[in-house]
Biopython code that builds the backbone (N, CA, C, O; Angstrom):
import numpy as np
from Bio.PDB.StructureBuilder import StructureBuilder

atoms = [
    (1, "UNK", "N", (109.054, -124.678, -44.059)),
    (1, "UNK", "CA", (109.246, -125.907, -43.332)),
    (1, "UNK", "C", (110.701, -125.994, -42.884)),
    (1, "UNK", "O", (111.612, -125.759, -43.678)),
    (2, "UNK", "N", (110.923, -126.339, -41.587)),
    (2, "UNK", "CA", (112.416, -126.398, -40.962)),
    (2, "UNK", "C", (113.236, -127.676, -41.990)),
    (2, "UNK", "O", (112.692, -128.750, -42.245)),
    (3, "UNK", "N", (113.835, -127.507, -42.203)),
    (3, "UNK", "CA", (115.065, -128.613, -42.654)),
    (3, "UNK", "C", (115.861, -129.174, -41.325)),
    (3, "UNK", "O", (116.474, -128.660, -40.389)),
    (4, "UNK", "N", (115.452, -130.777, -41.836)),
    (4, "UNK", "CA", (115.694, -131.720, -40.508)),
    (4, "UNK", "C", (117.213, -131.725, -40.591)),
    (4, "UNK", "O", (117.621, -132.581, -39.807)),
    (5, "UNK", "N", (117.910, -131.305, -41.027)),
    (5, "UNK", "CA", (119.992, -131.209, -40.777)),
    (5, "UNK", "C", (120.132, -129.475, -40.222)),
    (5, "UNK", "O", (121.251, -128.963, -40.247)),
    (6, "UNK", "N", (118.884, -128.630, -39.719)),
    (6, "UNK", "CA", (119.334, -127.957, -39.098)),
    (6, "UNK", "C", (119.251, -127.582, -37.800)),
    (6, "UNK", "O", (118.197, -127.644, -37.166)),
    (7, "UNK", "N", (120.782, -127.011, -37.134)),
    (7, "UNK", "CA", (120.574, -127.357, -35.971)),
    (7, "UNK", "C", (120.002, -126.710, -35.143)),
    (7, "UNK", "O", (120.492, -126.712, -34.014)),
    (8, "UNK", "N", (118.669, -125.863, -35.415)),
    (8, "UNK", "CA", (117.780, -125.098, -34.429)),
    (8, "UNK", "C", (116.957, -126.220, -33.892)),
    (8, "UNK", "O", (116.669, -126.228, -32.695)),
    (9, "UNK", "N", (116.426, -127.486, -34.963)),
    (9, "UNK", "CA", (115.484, -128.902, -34.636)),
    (9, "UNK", "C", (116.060, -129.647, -33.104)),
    (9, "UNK", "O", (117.203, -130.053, -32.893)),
    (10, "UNK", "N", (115.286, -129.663, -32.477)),
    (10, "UNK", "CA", (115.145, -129.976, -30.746)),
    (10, "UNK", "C", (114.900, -129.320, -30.039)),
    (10, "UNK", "O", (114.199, -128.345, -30.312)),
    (11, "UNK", "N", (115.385, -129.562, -28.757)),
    (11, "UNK", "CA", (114.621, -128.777, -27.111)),
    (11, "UNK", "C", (115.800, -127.784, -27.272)),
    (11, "UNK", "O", (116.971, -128.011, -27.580)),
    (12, "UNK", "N", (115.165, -126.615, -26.976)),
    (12, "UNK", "CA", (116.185, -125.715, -25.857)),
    (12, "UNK", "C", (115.969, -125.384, -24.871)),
    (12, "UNK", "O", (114.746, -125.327, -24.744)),
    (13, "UNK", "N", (116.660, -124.990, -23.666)),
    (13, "UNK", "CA", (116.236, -124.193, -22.247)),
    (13, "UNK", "C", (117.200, -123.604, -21.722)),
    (13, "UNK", "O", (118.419, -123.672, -21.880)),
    (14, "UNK", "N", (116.273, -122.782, -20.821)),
    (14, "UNK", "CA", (117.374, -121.368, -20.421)),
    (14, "UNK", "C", (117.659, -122.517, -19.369)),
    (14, "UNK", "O", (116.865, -123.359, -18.951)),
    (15, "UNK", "N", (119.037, -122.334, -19.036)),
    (15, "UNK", "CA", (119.528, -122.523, -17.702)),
    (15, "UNK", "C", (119.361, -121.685, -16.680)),
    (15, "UNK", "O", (118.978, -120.530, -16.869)),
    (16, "UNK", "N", (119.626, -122.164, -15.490)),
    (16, "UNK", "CA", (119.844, -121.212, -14.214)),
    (16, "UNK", "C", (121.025, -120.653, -14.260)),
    (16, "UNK", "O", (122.166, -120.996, -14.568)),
    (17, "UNK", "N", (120.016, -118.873, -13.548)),
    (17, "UNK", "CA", (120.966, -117.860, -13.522)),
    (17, "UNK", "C", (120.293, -116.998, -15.179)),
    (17, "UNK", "O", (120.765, -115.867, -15.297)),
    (18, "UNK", "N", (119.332, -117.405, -16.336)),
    (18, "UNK", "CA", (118.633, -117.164, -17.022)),
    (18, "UNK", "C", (117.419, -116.300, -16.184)),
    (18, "UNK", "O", (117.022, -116.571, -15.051)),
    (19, "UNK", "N", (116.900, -115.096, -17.123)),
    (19, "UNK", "CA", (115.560, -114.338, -16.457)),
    (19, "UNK", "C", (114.593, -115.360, -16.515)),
    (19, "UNK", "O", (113.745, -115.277, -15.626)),
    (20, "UNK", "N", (114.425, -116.645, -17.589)),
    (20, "UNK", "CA", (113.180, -117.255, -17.378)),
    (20, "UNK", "C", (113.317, -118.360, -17.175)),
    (20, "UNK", "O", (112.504, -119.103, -17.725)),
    (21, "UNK", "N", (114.465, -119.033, -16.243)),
    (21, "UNK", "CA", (115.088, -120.261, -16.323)),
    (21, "UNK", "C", (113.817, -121.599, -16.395)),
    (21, "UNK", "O", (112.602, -121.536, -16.206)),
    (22, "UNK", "N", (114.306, -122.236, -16.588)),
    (22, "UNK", "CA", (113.271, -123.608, -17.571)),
    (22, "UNK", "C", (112.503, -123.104, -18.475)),
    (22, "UNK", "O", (111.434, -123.445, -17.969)),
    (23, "UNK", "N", (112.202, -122.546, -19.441)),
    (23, "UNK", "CA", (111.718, -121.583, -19.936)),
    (23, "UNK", "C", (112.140, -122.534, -21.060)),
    (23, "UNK", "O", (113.269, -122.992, -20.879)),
    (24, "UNK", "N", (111.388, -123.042, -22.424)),
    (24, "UNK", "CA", (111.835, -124.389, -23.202)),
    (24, "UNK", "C", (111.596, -124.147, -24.573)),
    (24, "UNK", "O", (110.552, -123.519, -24.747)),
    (25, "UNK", "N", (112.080, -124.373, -25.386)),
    (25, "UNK", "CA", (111.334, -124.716, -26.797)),
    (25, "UNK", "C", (112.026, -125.635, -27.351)),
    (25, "UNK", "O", (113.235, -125.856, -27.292)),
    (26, "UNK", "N", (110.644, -126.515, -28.260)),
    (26, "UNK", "CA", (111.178, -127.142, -28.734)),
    (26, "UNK", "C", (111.014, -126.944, -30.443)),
    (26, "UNK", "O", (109.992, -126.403, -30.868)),
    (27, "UNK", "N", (111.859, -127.316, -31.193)),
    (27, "UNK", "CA", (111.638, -127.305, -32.544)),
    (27, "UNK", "C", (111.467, -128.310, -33.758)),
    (27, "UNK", "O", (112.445, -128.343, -34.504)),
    (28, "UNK", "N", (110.551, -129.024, -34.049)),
    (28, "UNK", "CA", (110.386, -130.257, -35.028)),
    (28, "UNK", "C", (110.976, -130.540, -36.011)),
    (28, "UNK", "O", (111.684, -129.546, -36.170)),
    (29, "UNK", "N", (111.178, -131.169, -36.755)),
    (29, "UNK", "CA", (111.624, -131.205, -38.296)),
    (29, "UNK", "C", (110.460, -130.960, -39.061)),
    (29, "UNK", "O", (110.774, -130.528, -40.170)),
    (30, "UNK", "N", (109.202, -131.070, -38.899)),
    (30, "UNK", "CA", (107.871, -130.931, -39.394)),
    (30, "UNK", "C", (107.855, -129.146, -39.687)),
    (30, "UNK", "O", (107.537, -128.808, -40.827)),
    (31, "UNK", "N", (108.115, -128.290, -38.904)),
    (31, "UNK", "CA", (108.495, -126.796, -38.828)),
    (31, "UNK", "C", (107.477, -126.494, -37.433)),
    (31, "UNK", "O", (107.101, -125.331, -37.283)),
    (32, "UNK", "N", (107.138, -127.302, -36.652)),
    (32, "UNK", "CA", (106.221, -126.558, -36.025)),
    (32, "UNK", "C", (106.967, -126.547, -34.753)),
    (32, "UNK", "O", (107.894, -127.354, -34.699)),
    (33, "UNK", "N", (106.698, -125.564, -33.378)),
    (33, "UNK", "CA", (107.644, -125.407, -32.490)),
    (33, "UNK", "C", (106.350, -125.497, -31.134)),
    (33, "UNK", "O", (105.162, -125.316, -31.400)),
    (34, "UNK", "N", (106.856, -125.812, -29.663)),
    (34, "UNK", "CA", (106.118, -125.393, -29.113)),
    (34, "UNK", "C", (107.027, -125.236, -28.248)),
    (34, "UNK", "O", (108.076, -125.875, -28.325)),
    (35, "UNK", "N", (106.693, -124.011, -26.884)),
    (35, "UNK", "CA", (106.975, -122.923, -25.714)),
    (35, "UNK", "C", (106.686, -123.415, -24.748)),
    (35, "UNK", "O", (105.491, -123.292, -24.480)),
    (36, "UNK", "N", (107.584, -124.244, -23.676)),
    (36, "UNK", "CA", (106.679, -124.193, -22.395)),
    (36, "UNK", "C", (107.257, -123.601, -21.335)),
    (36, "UNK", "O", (108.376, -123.998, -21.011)),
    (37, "UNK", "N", (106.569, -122.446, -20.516)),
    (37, "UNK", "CA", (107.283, -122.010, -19.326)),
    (37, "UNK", "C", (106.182, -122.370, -17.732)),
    (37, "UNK", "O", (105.367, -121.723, -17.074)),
    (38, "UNK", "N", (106.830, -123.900, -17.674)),
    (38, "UNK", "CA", (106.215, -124.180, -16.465)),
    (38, "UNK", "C", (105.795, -123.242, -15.049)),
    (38, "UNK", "O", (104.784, -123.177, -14.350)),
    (39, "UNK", "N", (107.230, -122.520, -15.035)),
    (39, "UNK", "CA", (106.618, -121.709, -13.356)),
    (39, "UNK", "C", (105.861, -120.645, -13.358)),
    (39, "UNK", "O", (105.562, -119.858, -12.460)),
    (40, "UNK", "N", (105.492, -120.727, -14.822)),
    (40, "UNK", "CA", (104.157, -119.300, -15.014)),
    (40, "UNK", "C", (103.165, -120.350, -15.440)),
    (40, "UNK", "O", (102.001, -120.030, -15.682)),
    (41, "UNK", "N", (103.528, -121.418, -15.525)),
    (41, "UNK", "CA", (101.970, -122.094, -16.310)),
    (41, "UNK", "C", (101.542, -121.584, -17.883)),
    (41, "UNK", "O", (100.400, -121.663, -18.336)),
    (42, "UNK", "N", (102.984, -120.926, -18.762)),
    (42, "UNK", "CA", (102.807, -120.654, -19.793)),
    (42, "UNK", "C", (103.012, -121.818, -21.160)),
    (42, "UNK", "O", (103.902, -122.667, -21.121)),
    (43, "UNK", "N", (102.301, -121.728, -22.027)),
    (43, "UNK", "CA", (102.615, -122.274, -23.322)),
    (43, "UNK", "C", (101.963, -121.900, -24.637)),
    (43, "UNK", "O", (100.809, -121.472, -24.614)),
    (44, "UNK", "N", (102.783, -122.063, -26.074)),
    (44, "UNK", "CA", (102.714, -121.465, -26.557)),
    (44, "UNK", "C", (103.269, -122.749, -27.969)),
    (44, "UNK", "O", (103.925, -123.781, -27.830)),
    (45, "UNK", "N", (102.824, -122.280, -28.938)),
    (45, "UNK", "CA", (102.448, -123.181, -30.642)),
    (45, "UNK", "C", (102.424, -122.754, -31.348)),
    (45, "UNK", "O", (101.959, -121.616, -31.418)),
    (46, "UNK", "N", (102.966, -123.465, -32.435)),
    (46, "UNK", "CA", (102.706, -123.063, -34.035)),
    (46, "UNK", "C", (103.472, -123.363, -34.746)),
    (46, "UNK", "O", (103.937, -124.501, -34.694)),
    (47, "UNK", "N", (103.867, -122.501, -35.626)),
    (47, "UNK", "CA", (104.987, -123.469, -36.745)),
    (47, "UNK", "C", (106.267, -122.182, -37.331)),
    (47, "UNK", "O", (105.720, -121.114, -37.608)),
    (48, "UNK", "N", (107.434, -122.182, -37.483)),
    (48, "UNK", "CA", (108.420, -121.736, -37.803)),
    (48, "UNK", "C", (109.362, -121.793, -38.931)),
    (48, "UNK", "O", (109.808, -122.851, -39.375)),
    (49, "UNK", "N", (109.579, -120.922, -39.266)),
    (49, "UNK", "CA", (110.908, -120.794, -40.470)),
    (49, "UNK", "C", (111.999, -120.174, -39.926)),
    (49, "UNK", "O", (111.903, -119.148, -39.252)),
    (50, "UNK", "N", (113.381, -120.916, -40.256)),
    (50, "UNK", "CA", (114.615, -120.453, -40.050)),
    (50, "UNK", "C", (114.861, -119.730, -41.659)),
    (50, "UNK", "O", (114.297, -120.088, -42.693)),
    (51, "UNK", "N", (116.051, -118.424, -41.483)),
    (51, "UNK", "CA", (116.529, -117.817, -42.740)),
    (51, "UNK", "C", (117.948, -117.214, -42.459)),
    (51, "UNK", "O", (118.208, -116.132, -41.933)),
    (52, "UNK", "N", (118.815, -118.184, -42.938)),
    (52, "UNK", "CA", (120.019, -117.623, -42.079)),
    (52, "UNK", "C", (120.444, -117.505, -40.492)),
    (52, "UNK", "O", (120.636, -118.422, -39.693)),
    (53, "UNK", "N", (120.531, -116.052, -40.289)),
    (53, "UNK", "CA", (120.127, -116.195, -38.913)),
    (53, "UNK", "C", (118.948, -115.351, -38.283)),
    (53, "UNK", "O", (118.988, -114.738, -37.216)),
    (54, "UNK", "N", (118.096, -115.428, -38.994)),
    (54, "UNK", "CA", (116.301, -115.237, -38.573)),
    (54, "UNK", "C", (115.775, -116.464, -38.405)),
    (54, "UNK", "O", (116.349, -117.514, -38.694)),
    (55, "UNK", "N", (114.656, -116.357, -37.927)),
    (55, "UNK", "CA", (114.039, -117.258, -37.384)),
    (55, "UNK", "C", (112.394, -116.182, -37.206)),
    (55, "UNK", "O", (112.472, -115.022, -36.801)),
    (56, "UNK", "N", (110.988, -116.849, -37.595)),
    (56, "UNK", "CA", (110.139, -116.353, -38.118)),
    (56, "UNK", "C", (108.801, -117.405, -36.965)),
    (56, "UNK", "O", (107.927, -118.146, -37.414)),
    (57, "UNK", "N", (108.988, -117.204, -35.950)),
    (57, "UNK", "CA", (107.797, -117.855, -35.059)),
    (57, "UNK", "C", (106.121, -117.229, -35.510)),
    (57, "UNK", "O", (105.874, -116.031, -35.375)),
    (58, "UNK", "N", (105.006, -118.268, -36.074)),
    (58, "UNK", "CA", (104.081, -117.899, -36.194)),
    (58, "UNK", "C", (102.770, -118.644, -35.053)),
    (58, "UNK", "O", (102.130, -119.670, -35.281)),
    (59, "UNK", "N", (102.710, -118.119, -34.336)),
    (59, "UNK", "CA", (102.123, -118.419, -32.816)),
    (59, "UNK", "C", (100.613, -118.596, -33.025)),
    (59, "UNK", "O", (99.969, -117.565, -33.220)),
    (60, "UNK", "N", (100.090, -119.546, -33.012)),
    (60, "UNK", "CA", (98.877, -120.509, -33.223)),
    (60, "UNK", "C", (98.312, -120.266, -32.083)),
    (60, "UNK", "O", (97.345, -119.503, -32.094)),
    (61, "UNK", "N", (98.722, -120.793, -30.925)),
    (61, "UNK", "CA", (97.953, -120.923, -29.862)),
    (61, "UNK", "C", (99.264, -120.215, -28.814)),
    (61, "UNK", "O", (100.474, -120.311, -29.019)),
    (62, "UNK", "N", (98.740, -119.672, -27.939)),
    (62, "UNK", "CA", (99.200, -119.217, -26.575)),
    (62, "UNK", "C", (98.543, -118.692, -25.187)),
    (62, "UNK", "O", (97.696, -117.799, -25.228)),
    (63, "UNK", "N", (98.964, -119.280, -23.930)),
    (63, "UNK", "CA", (97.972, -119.440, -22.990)),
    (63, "UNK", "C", (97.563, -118.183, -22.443)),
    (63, "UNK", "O", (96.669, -118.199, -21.596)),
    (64, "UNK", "N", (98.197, -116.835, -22.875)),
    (64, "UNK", "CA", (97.532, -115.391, -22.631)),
    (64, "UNK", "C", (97.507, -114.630, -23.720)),
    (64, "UNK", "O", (97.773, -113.430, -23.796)),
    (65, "UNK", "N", (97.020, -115.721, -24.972)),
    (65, "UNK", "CA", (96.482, -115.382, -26.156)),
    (65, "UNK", "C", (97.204, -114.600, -27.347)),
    (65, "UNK", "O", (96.708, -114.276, -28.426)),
    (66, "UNK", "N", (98.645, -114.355, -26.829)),
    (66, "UNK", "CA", (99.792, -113.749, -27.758)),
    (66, "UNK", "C", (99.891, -114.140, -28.785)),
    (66, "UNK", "O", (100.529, -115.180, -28.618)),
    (67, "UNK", "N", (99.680, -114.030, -29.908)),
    (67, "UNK", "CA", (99.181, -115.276, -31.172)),
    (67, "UNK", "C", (100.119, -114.263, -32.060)),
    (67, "UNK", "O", (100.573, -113.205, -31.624)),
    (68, "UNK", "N", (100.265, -114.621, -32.984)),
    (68, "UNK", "CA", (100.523, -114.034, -34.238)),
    (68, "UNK", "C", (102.259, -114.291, -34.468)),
    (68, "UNK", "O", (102.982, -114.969, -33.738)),
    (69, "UNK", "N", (102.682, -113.501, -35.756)),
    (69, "UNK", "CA", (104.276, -113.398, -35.857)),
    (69, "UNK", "C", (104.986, -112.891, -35.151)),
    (69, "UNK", "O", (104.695, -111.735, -34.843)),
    (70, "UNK", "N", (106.185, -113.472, -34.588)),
    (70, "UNK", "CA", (106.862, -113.142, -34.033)),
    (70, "UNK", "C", (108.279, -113.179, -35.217)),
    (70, "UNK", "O", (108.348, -113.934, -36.187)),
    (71, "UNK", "N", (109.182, -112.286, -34.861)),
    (71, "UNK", "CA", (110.337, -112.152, -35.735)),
    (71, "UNK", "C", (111.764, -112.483, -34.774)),
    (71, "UNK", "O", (111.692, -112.440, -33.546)),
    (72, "UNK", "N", (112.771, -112.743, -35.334)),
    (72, "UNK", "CA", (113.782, -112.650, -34.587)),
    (72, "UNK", "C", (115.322, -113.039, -35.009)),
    (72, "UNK", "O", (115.444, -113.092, -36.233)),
    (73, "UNK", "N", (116.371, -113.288, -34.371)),
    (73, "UNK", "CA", (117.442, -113.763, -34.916)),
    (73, "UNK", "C", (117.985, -115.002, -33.527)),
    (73, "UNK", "O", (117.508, -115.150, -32.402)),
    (74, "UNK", "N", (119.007, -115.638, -34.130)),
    (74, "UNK", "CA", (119.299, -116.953, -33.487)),
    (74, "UNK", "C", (120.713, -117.078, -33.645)),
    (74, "UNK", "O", (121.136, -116.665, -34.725)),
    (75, "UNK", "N", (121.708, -117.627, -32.697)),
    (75, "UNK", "CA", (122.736, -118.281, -33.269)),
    (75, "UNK", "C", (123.385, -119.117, -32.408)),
    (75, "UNK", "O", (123.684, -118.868, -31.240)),
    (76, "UNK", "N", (123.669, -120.474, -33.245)),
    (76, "UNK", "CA", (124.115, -121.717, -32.713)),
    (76, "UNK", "C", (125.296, -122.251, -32.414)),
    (76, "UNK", "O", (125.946, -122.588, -33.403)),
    (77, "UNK", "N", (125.868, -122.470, -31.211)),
    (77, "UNK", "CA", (127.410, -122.699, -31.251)),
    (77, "UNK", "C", (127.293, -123.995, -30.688)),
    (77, "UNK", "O", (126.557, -124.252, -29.735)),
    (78, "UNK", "N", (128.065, -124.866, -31.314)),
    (78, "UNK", "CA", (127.875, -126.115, -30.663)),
    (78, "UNK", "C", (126.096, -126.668, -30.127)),
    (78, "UNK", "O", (125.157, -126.947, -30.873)),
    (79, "UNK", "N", (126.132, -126.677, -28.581)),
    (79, "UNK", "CA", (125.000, -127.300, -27.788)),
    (79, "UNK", "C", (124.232, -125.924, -27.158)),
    (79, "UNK", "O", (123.152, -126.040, -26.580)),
    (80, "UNK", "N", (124.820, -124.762, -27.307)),
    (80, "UNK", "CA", (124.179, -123.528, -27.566)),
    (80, "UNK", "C", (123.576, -122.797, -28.055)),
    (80, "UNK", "O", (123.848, -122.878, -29.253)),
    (81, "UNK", "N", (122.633, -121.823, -27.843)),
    (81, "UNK", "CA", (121.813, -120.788, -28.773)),
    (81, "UNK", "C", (121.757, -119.767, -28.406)),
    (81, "UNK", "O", (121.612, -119.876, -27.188)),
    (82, "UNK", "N", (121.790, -118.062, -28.847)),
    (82, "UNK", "CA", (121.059, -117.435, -28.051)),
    (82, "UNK", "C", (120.404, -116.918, -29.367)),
    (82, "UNK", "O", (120.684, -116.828, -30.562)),
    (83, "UNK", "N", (119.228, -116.579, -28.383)),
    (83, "UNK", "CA", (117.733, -116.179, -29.424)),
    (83, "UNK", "C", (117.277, -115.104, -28.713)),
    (83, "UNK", "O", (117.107, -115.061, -27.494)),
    (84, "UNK", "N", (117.118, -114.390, -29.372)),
    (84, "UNK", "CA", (115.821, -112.525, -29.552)),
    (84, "UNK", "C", (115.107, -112.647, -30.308)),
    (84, "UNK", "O", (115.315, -112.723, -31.519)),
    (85, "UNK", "N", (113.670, -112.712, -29.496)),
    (85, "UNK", "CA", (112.642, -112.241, -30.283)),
    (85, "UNK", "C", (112.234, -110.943, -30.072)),
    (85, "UNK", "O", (112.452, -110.203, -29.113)),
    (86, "UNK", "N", (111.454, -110.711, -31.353)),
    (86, "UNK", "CA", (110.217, -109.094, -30.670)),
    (86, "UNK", "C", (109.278, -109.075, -30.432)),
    (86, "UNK", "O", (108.603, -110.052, -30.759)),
    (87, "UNK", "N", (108.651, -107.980, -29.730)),
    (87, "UNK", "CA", (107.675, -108.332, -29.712)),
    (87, "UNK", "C", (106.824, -108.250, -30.829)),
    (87, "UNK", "O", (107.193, -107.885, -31.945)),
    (88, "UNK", "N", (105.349, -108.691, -30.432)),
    (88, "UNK", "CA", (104.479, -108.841, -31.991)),
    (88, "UNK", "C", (104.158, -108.063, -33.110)),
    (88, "UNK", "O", (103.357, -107.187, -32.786)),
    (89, "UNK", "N", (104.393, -108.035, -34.040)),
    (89, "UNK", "CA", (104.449, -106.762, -35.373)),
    (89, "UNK", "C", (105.434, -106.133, -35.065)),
    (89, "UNK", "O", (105.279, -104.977, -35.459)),
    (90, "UNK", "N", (106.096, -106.223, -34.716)),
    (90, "UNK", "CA", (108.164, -105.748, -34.926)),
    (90, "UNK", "C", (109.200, -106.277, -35.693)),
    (90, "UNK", "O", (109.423, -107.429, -36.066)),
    (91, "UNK", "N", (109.680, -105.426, -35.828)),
    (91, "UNK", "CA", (110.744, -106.055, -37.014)),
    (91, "UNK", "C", (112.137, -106.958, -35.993)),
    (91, "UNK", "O", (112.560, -106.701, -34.866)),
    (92, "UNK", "N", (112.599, -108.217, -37.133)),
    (92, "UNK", "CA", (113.744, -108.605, -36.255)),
    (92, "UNK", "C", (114.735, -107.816, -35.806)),
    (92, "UNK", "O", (115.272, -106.914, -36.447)),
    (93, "UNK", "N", (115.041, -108.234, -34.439)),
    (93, "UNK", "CA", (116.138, -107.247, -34.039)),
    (93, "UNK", "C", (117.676, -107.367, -34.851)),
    (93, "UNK", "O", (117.921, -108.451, -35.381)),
    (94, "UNK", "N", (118.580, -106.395, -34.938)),
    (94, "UNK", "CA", (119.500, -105.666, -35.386)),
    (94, "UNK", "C", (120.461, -106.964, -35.245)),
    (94, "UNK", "O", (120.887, -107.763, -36.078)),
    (95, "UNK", "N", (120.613, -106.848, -33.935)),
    (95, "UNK", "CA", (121.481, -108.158, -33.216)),
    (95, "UNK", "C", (121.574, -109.089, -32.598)),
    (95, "UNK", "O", (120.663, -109.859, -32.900)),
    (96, "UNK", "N", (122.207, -109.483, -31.849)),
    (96, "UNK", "CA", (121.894, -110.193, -30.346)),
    (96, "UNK", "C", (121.974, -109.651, -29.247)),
    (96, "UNK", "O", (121.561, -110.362, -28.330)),
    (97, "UNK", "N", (122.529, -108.172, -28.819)),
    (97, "UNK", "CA", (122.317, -107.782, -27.717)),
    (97, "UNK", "C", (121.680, -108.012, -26.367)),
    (97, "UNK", "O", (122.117, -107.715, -25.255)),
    (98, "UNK", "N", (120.540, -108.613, -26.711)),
    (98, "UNK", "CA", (118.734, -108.638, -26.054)),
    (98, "UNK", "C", (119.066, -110.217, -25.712)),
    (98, "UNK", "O", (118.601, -110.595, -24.637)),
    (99, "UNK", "N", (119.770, -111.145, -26.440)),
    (99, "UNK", "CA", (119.427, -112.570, -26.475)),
    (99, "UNK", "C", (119.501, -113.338, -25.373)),
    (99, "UNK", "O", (120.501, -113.224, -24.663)),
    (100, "UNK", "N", (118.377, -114.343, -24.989)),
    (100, "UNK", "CA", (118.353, -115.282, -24.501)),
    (100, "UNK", "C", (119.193, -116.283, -24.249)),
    (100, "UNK", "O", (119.730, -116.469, -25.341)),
    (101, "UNK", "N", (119.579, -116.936, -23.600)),
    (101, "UNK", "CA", (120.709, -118.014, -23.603)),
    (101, "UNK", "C", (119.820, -119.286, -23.216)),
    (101, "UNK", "O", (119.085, -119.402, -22.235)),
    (102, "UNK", "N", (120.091, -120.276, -24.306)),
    (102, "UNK", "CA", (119.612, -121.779, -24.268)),
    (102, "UNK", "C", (120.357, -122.630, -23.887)),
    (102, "UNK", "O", (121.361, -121.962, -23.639)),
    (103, "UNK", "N", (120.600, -123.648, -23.653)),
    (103, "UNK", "CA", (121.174, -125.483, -23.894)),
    (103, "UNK", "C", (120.393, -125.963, -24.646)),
    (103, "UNK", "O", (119.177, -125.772, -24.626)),
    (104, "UNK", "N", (121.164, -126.832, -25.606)),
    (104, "UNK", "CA", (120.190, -128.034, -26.100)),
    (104, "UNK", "C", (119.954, -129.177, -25.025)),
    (104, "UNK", "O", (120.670, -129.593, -24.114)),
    (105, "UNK", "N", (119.106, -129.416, -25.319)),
    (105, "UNK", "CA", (118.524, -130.666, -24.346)),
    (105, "UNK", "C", (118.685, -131.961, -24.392)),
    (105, "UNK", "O", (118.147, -132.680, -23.551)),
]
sb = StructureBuilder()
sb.init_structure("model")
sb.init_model(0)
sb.init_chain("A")
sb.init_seg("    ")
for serial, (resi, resn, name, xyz) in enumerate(atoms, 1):
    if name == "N":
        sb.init_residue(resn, " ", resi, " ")
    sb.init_atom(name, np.array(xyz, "f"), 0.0, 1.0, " ", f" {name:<3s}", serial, name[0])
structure = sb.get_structure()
């Protein structure tokens, strides 16, 4: 279950100039997260654990059926994030190399 004093809990989104710009997640205090990438008509559910700097997405529902664990690492600067995931049955990546760039919302 996420712990509500940490600061992965809320919206993130890629900005523009991002590969998947509006591209969103949000994260609960409950632990559960959901994915929305409007200009594909994608979304995506379930519930999450942070560990340091892992982060453990377990994907419930998704709209081209991608379900299962996802692994990854995260890190928060201020109103910032960047996040790598893998793909499904992969181990978390090494670093951040790969990472995504968020805003909090």
């Amino acid at each position: 279950m996420a712990n509500p004093s940490n600061p992965i809990t809320g919206k993130w989104q890629q900005p523009a100039g991002q590969p998947y710009e509006g591209l969103w997640f949000e994260f609960s205090e409950d632990g559960s997260f959901q994915e929305v990438y409007s200009e594909m008509g994608v979304s995506s559910s379930g519930t999450f654990i942070v560990s340091d700097d892992l982060i453990y997405l377990e994907k419930a529902r998704h709209t081209f059926g991608l379900v299962g664990k996802f692994e990854g690492r995260y890190k928060i600067d201020s109103g910032s994030m960047l996040m790598s995931l893998c793909d499904i049955g992969e181990k978390a990546p090494v670093d951040l190399s790969k990472a995504r760039f968020y805003l909090k919302q």
